[in-house]
N, C-alpha and C positions, 0 to 999 in steps of 0.2 A: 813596537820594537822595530829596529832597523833592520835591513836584509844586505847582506852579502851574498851575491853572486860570486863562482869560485868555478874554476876550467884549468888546465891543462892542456898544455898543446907540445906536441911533436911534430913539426914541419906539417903544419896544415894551416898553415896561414890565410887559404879563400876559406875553408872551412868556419875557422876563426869569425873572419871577416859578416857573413853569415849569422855568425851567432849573435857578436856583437848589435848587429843591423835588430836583431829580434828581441836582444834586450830595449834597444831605443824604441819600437815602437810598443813596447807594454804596455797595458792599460797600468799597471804600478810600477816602475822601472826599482832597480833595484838602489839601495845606496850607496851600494860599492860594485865595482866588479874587477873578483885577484885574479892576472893570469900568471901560472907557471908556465915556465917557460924553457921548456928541453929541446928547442930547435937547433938543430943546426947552423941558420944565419938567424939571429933575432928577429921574432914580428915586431911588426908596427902597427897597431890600431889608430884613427883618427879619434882625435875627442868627443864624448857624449855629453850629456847633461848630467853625468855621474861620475863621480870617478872614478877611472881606472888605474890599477898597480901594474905593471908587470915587472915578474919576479923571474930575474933569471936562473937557473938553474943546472948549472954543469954537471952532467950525470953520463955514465954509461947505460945504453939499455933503453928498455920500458920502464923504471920504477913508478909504477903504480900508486902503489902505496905510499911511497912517502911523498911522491907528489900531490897527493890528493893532505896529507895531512900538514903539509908545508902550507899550500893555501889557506886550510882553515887557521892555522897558525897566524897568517897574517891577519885573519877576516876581526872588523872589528866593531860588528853584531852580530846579537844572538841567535838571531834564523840564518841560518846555513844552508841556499840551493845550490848545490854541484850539477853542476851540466856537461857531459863529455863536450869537446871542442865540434863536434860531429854532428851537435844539436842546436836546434834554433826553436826557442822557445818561443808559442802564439800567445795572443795576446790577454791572455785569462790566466794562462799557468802560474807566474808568479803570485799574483794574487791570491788564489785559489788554495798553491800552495800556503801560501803563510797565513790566511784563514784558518785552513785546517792546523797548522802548528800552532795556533791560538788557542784550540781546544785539546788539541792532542800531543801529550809527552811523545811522540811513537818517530819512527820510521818512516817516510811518505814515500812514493811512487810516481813520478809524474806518466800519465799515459803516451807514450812514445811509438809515433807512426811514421812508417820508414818510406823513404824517396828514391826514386829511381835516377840513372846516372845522368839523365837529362835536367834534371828536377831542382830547383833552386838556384842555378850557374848564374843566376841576373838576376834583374830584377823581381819580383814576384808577389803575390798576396797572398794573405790568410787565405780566403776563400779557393784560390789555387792549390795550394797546399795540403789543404784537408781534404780535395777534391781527389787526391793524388796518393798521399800517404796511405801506408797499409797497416791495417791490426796486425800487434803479435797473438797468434794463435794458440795461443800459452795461456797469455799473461791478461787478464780477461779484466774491464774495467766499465764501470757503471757511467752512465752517462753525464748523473750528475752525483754527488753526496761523496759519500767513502765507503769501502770494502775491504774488509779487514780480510787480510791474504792470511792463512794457518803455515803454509808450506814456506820458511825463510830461505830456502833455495831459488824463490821464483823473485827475491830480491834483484832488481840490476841496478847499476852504477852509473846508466846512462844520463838518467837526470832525477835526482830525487835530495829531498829535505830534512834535516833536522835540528832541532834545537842546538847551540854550540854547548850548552853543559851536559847535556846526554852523549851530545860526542866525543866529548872532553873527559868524561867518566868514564866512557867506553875503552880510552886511549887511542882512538882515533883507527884506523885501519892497519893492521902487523906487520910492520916493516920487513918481517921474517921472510912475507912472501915478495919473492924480488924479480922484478919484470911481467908478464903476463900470466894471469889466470889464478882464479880463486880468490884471492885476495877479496873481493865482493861477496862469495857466499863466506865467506868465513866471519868478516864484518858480521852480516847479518845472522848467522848463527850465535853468535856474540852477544848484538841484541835480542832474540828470542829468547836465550840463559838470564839474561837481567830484566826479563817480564816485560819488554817493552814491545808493543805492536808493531805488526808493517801494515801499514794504510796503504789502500790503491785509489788515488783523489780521480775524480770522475772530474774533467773538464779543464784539470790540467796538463796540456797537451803540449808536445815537444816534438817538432819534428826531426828526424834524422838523415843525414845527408849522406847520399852514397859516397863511397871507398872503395877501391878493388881490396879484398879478402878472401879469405881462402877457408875452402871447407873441407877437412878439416883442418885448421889451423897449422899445418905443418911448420909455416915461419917460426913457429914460437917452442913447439917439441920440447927443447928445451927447456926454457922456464913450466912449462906446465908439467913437465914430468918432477921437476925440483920441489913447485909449490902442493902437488898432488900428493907428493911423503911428506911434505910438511902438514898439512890440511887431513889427511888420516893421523897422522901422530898425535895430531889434537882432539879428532870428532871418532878417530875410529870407525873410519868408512871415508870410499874414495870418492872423491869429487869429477865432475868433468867426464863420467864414464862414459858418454857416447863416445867423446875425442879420444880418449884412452884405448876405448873397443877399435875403433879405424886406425892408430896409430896402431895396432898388434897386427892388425889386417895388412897394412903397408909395408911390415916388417921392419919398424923404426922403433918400437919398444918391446920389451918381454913385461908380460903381467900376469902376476900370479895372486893368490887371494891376500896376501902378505906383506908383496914385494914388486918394486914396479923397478925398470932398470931401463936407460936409453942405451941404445944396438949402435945408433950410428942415426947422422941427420938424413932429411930427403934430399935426394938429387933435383935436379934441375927438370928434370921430366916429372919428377913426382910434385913436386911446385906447382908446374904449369897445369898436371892436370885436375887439384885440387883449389886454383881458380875458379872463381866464380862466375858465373856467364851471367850479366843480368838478367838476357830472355830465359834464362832456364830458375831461380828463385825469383819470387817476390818480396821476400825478405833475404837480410843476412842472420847468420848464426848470432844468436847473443854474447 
């Protein structure tokens, strides 16, 4: 079966750029690759040996969600790998991935290892890469085979696969959640309800390109306190609760066992100071 490659971008056009570069040298390259397209001035990718869509996308915001479901919309094979525009997949991962969707209805995971802000700006290799990326200390994954994850909260969005009629079935990610946050565990809680697995593929590896971000996520307050009473209204239990615990701490939300409420945004000081220092993580926040 054919593979669609599927991405989304927000003014990250070197990012982009990057990702593309790691689809051409795959050991399988994909058949397609869709990008949406929410920039503010239109990317331009060069041609590959594949073809590429891009889909523009006039939107306010971060929509998440229906950017991620507008691409599979266009995709026009059945294996489905999404890869945040942030990641540059090595040279096994596609592959690997769509092996395992050969035998497995489920969810996939590709193993995703993070780059520091020096890390991929030029040229570079696998072997540089892997030299350099870091595990998440989470999200635990076997070297080779698959690992069936129980907890569908430790699901991420950053690069993973599934068949297009499972996600077609599923209705694709809830457009309910609008701009940043949750949207991903709620998917996944979704497929854990309709009996379908999350695989953790061992050797399908993705690297991630640093971005300045912030910890806690104050840019987005907003939408995460929106999607947070969305996401208990459904599961009956809140998501996101370490952000939610810091944002109480900041004094930018009120949360009670019930009831979450935004206060007012961060200032410009409280911005800067939940910046991220490279030297100071080795990762970012998921």
């Amino acid at each position: 079966m054919g593979v669609s490659a599927l991405t989304i971008v927000r003014n990250r056009s070197a990012h982009l750029l990057q990702l593309v570069e790691g689809l051409r040298r795959s050991a399988q390259q994909p058949d397609e690759l869709i990008i949406v397209d929410m920039s503010d001035v239109p990317v331009e990718v060069d041609p590959a040996l594949f073809p590429i869509r891009i889909d523009r996308f006039e939107c306010e915001g971060l929509p998440l969600a229906a950017a991620r479901n507008r691409a599979a919309s266009l995709a026009r094979f059945e294996n489905l790998i999404f890869f945040d525009v942030d990641c540059i997949p090595l040279g096994n991962c596609i592959g690997n991935l769509v092996a395992a969707l050969a035998h497995h209805d489920a969810l996939l995971c590709a193993d995703v290892r993070y780059l520091g802000p020096a890390d991929a700006r030029g040229h570079w290799t696998e072997a540089e890469l892997l030299a350099l990326g870091s595990h998440h200390p989470v999200r635990l994954f076997p070297e080779t085979g698959i690992r069936e994850e129980a907890n569908p909260g430790l699901f991420w969005s950053l690069a993973f696969a599934i068949r297009r009629g499972r996600f077609s079935a599923l209705g694709g990610f809830d457009e309910e959640f609008s701009g940043y946050g949750a949207e991903d565990t709620d998917f996944a809680f979704r497929v854990s309800r309709a009996g379908c697995k999350l695989l953790f593929v061992g050797g399908a590896i993705a690297c991630h390109q640093y971005h300045d971000s912030y910890d806690p996520p104050v840019q987005h307050v907003m939408d995460i306190v929106r999607n947070a009473r969305h996401f208990r209204a459904r599961w009956d239990r809140w998501p996101m609760e370490g952000w939610l615990e810091a944002f109480v701490k900041l004094g930018l939300v009120r949360w009670r066992d019930d009831t979450l409420e935004l206060l007012r945004l961060p200032s410009n000081s409280e911005m800067e100071a939940a910046r991220v220092v490279p030297n100071r993580a080795e990762i970012e926040a998921p």
